[in-house]
Residue, then its C-alpha position, 0 to 999 in steps of 0.5 A: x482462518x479456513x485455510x481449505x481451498x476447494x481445488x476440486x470445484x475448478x476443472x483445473x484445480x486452480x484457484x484464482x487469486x486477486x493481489x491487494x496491496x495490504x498498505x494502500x488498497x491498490x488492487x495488484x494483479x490476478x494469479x491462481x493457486x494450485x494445491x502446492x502454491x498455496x501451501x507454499x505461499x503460507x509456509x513462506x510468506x512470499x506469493x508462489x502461484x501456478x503459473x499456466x504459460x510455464x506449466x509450474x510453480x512461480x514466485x512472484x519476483x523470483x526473477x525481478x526480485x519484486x517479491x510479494x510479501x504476504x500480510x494476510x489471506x482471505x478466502x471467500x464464502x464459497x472456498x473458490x477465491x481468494x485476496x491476498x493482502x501484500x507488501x510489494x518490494x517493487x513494481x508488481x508488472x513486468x511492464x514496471x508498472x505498479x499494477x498489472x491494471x491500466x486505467x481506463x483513459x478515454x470516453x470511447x472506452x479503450x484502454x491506454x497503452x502507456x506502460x505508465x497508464x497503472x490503474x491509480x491508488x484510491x486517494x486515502x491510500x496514496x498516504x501509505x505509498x508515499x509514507x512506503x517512498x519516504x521510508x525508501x528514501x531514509x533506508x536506501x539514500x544511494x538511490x536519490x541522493x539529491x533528492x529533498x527527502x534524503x537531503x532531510x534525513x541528512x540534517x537530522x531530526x532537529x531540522x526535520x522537527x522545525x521543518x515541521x513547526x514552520x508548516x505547521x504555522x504557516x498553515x494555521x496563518x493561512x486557515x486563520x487568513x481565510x486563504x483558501x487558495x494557498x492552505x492545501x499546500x501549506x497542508x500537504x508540505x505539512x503533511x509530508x513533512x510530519x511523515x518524514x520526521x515520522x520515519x525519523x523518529x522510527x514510528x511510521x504512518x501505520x503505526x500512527x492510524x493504529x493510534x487513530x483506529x483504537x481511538x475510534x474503536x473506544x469512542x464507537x463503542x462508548x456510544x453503543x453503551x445503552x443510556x441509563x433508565 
């Protein structure tokens, strides 16, 4: 990675910065870099803009404790911007949002003031957040104790494993059954079960669409062979 910023292009020597949640593609927040920030963000792995209310460098979370966790850095072709792939610990707005963007919630255009109105996680990446929720759920009980998934963790794997086979089969039932009515539910309590015994088994949603994108890899590229003459 180019790790030189043009800090010289920008009047104020401060670069902008778009926060891109690195697990599921939401886009987080917008802050800028100057020289020492940037260099403290890759020497720390933790988000540090230059903060231009208070005149002085900031870590994201240095008060709240929702800290960005840097997964990668990408500067654009000009040297002038750049993304940052994160793992937030927790909400990135003050507002307690999970974006500092709100969604656009009328046809006249204006925006919604509700603090809960966050700009959504694209669908595919709604997977990873709630793999991130099931993963919370496993490692801090205390929080939702009687919450189904802590109640799941509490009866172990053999029962996570059976919920698994149940949904399993009644989701074939209803594919086989044609009820086109009742097998996305019977897919997503699948799904959500299969995360769970996932996390219980300590592999975790990532590590499965590793699997999934290698595979792909192998198979495009056997495709990309030429045909024999």
């Amino acid at each position: 990675m180019n790790t030189e910023l043009d800090f010289d292009k920008m009047p104020d020597q401060l670069i902008p910065a778009i926060v891109q949640d690195a697990a599921t593609g939401q886009v987080l927040m917008l802050g800028y870099f100057n020289a020492e920030a940037w260099q403290r963000t890759q020497a720390e792995g933790r988000v540090t803009f230059f903060s231009r209310s208070k005149q002085r460098l900031w870590t994201k979370g240095e008060t709240s404790g929702n800290f960005l966790q840097v997964v990668s850095l990408h500067i654009d072709c000009d040297r002038d911007t750049v993304l940052v792939m994160a793992r937030p610990d927790g909400p990135t707005c003050h507002r307690g949002t999970t974006s500092c963007f709100e969604a656009q919630s009328t046809a006249t255009g204006e925006v919604g003031a509700s603090t809960d109105a966050a700009l959504p996680t694209p669908p595919v990446g709604f997977l990873a957040e709630l793999d991130r929720l099931i993963e919370r759920r496993q490692q801090l009980p205390q929080e939702e104790p009687g919450s189904y998934t802590v109640r799941l963790f509490e009866k172990g794997l053999a029962r996570i494993a059976q919920k698994v086979g149940e949904e399993a089969v009644e989701t074939v039932i209803d594919a086989m059954a044609g009820n086109r009515v009742g097998l996305p539910g019977e897919a997503a309590d699948l799904l959500f079960h299969l995360l769970v015994l996932l996390r219980a088994s300590g592999s975790s949603l990532d590590e499965m669409l590793g699997v999934l994108r290698q595979r792909h890899q192998t198979i495009a590229a056997g495709q990309r062979r030429p045909l024999p003459e």
